[in-house]
C-alpha positions, 0 to 999 in steps of 0.5 A: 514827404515819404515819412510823413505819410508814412509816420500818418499811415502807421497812426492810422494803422494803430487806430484801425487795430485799436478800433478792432480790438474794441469791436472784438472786446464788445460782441464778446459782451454782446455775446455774454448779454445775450446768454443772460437775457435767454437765461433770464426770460426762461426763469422768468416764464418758469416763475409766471408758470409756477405762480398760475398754477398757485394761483389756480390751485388757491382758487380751487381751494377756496372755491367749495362745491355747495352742499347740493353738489356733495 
């Protein structure tokens, strides 16, 4: 009976391991998504930033004072 026990104590003994070393492996991965998606939304907004202000300075551009103005 003493080995029995023992033989199930020492599986689930290398499941819990084996289940740590996976939570281990996927908040390092957790962790690497979560530098991309930072780096990503603050190249986004510095994209959305540089597009305004070309949108803002073709408007300008195209938008001409009339001749009573000059």
């Amino acid at each position: 009976m003493n080995d029995e026990i023992s033989t199930r104590l020492g599986k689930i003994e290398s499941h819990v391991a084996h289940l740590e070393h996976q939570v281990e492996q996927m908040n390092g991965v957790i962790v690497e998504q979560d530098k991309l998606l930072t780096r990503l939304k603050k190249e986004m907004q510095r994209q959305s930033s540089a597009m305004e202000t070309i949108e803002m300075e073709r408007i300008k551009a195209n938008n001409t004072k009339p001749p009573h103005y000059q």
